[in-house]
N, C-alpha and C positions, 0 to 999 in steps of 0.2 A: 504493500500500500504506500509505503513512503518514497519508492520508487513514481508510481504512480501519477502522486502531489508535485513531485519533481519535476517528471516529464510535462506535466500540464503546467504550470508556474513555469517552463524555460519556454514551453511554445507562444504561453501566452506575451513572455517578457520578450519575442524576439518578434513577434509582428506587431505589437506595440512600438517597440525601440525601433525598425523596419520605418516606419511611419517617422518618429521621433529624430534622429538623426540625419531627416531633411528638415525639417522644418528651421529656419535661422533661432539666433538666442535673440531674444525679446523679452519685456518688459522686468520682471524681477531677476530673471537670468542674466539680463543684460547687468544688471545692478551688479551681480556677485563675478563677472564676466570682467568686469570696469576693475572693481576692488582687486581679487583674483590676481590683475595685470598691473594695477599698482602694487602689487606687494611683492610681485615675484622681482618690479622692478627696483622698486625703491626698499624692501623688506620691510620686516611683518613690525619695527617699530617705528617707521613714517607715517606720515598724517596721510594716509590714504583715504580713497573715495571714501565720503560719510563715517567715516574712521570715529565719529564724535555719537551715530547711532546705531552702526552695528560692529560685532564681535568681531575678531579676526580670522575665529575657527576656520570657519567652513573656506571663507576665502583663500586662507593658507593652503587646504586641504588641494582644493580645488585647483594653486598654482603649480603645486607639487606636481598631482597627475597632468595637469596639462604639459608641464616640461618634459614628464616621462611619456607622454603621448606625442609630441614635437619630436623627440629623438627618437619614435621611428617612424613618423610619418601619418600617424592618423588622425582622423579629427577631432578636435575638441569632445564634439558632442560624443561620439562613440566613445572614449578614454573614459570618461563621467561614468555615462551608461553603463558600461561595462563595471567599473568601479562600484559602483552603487551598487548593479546587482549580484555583484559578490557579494558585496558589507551584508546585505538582503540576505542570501543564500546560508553564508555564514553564519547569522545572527538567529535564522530557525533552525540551525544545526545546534548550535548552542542552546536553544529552547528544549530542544529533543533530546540531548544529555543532558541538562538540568531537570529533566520533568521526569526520567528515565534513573538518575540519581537519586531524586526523592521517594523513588516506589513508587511513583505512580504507576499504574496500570498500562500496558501497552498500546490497548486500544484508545487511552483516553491521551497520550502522550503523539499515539499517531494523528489522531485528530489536530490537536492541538499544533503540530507540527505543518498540518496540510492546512489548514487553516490561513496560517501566516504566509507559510511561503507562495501557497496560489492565491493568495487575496489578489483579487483584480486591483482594488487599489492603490494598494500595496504597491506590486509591478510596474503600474499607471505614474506614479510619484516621483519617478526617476526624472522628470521633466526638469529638472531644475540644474542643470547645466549651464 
């Protein structure tokens, strides 16, 4: 079954993202896209874009992969995408040894696991490149 969850949450995450990685970065994208590029250029303690209302986190995160995605040629938005939905993949894998450590029940831990990782949602949310 947890195969299953898999297989559906990567078909779903890949004609989603299929769609996603044409589309240009616009409006909040574009924001962390801005930031993102002042930081990789000026680093993470210059006054960068809106530097006075949002965090550095994500922006940081964001320059990092985009660098790693620049040296070998792909684009922005795919580098993200892909990134994201590892962190995603990851993070219900870690759900499913957490839930599978506490004694939970298999079946309720299977759930739980297919739950997260094929949320349309969920997959959907990666937009934010």
């Amino acid at each position: 079954m947890l195969w299953l969850a898999t297989v559906l949450a990567v078909l779903l995450a890949v004609l989603y993202g299929w769609h996603t990685v044409k589309v240009p970065i616009v409006h909040d994208a574009e924001g962390y896209r801005v930031i993102a590029e002042d930081i990789r250029v000026g680093g993470i303690f210059s006054k960068f874009y809106l530097s006075e209302l949002r965090t550095y986190g994500y922006p940081w995160f964001l320059s990092f992969v985009w660098q790693m995605g620049r040296a070998v040629g792909w684009s922005d938005r795919l580098v993200v995408w892909g990134m994201q939905l590892g962190l995603h993949f990851g993070a219900a894998g870690c759900l499913w040894i957490a839930l599978r450590k506490a004694g939970v029940r298999r079946w309720a831990a299977v759930a739980g696991y297919s739950a997260v990782v094929a949320h349309p949602f969920a997959l959907c949310i990666r937009d934010t490149s």
